[in-house]
N, C-alpha and C positions, 0 to 999 in steps of 0.2 A: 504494500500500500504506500503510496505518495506521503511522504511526512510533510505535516504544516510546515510556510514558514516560520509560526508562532512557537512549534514544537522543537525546532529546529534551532529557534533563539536560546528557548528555554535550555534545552540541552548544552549547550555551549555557554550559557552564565553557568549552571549547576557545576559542569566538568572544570572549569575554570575557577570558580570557586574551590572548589573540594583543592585542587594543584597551588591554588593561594595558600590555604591552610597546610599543604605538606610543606611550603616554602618557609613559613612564618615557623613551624617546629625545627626550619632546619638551620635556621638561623644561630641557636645554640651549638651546633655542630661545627668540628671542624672539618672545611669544605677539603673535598679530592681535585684538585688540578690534571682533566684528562690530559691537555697541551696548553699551552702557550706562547702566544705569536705575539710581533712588533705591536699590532694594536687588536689584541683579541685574546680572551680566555675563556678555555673548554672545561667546564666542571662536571665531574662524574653527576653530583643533581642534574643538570640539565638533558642526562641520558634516562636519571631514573623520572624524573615527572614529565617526560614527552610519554615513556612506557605507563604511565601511570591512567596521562591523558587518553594515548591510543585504547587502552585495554576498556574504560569507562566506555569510550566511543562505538567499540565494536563492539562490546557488549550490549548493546541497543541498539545499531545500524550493523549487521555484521558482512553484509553486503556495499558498505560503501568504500569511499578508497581513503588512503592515509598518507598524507605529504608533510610532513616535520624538518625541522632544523637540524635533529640529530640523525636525520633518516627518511626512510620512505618510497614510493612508486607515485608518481600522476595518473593522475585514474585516468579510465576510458572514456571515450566520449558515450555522451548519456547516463555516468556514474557520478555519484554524489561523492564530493571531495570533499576531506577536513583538511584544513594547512592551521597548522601550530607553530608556534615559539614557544614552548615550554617556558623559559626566561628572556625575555628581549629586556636586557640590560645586564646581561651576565655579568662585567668588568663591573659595573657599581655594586653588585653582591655584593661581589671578593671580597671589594675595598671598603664593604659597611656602609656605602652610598644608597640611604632608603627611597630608590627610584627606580624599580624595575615591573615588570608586569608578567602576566602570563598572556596570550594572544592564542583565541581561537576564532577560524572561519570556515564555515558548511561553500562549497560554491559548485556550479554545475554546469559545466561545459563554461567554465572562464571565466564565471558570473558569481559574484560574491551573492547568496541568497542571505546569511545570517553570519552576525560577529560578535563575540563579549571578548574585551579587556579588563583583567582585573587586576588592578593595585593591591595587596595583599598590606603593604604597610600605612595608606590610609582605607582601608578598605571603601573603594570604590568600583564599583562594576559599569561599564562603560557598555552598551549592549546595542543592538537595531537589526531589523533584519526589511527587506526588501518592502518600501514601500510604506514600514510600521513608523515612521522616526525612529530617534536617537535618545535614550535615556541615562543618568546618570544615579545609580540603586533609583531607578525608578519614576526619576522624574526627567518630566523631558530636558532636552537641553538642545542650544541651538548657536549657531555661531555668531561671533561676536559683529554689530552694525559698526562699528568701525570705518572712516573713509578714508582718512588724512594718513598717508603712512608716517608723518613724524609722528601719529599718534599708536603707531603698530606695536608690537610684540612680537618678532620674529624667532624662530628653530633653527638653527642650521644646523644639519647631521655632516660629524667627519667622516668619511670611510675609509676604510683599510687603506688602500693602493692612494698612490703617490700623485696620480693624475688626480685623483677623485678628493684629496687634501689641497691641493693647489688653487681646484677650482673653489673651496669650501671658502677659502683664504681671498681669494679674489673674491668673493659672496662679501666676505665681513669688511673689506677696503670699500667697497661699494653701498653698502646698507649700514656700515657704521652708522656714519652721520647725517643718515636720513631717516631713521626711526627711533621709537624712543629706547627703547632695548635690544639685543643678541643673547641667544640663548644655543647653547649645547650642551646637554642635557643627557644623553647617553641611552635612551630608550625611546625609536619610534615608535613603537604601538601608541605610547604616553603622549608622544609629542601628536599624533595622530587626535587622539582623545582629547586634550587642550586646545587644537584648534575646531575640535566638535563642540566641546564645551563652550567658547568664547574667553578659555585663560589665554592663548594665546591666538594671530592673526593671521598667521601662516607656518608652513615648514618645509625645508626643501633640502631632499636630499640627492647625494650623486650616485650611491649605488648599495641599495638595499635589495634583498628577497622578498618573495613574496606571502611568507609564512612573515615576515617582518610586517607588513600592511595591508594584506587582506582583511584583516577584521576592522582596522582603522579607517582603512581608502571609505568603506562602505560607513561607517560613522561617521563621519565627515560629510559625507552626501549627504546622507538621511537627515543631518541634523542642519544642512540648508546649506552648505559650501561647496567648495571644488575641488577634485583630485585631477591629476594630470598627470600619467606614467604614459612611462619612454623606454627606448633602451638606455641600460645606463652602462657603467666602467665597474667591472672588466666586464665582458659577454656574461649575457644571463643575469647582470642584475638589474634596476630598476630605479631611472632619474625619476624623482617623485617631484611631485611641486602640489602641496595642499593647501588651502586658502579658506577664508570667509567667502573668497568672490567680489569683494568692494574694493578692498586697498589696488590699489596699482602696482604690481612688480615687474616693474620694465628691465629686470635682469633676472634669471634663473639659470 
């Protein structure tokens, strides 16, 4: 039988949820370091609450397909896909930085249908699914009427690679002193969620996944703004540009 998209929101706060609370217990622990790279760290958690996620998932869809950070296959066309981040903000774990999320998204042949973000250290649930709007635990939220970008609040995500820093860094010489703040912040799903909520005015980055902002790109819509992916640096990732839709950003 076809799942709602209601039933389909539902299930991706609930799983999302539950992967909050194994984070918030594991915060006492001392974490495992799968690898670490120039600007990236793998934590054994991030393997165990994608399995955690997956298994919740298939245990109630067990015919759909499973696309994660730590892992996965793209489903078939005409199969219903989950794409997770277990943690999207792994490096601020580590380092005790309370700014990370878990990211989950249902999508179906390329189409984000249902999405929940959840902040586990303010516990907030960031949620929407096709059509329903954008909630924040449940109240709507929507982005910010903003027009004047000296009056903005901008994200800029750095990425790994060398090109995709460069270009982050020409962003900040450019929108310094034309808005009222610069923000990097270390968590797109979050930043995603911010410019759903109207904390911040836009976010753009040079080259994230798409278990990074499926559940976001479509929060951001629902709750009245704009997304705009591209290919980004290196192949296979994803130039984002998220907005209110009002401010003018005549660079990205």
């Amino acid at each position: 039988m076809k799942p709602s998209l209601e039933g389909l929101r539902a299930t991706a706060e609930r799983i999302a949820r539950n992967a909050g609370a194994t984070l918030r217990q594991a915060k006492a622990e001392s974490l495992h370091v799968d690898s670490a790279e120039q600007h990236d760290i793998k934590l054994e958690l991030d393997r165990r609450i994608q399995e955690q996620i997956r298994k919740e998932i298939l245990a109630e869809h067990s015919h759909h397909g499973f696309l994660g950070e730590e892992g996965g296959e793209a489903a078939k066309a005409g199969q219903y896909e989950w794409v997770v981040d277990p943690i999207d903000g792994t490096v601020n774990l580590f380092y005790g930085i309370p700014h990370y999320a878990v990211s989950i998204a249902c999508r179906l042949d390329g189409r984000t249908l249902s999405g929940a973000i959840y902040d586990p250290n303010r516990d907030e649930m960031f949620s929407s699914h096709a059509g329903g709007g954008s909630t924040c635990n449940g109240k709507s939220i929507h982005v910010a009427h903003r027009l004047k970008l000296e009056e903005a609040v901008l994200a800029l995500g750095f990425s790994k690679g060398k090109a995709t820093i460069l270009k982050c860094l020409e962003l900040y010489q450019h929108y310094g002193d034309k808005v009222r703040k610069l923000r990097a912040m270390g968590s797109a799903a979050l930043d995603l969620a911010y410019v759903a909520s109207g904390r911040l005015d836009a976010y753009i980055e040079q080259g994230v996944s798409i278990w990074d902002v499926a559940a976001g790109a479509l929060i951001v819509e629902e709750a009245g703004g704009q997304v705009r992916m591209s290919p980004g640096e290196p192949e296979g990732k994803i130039h984002l540009v998220a907005s209110n839709g009002r401010i003018p950003l005549d660079m990205v």
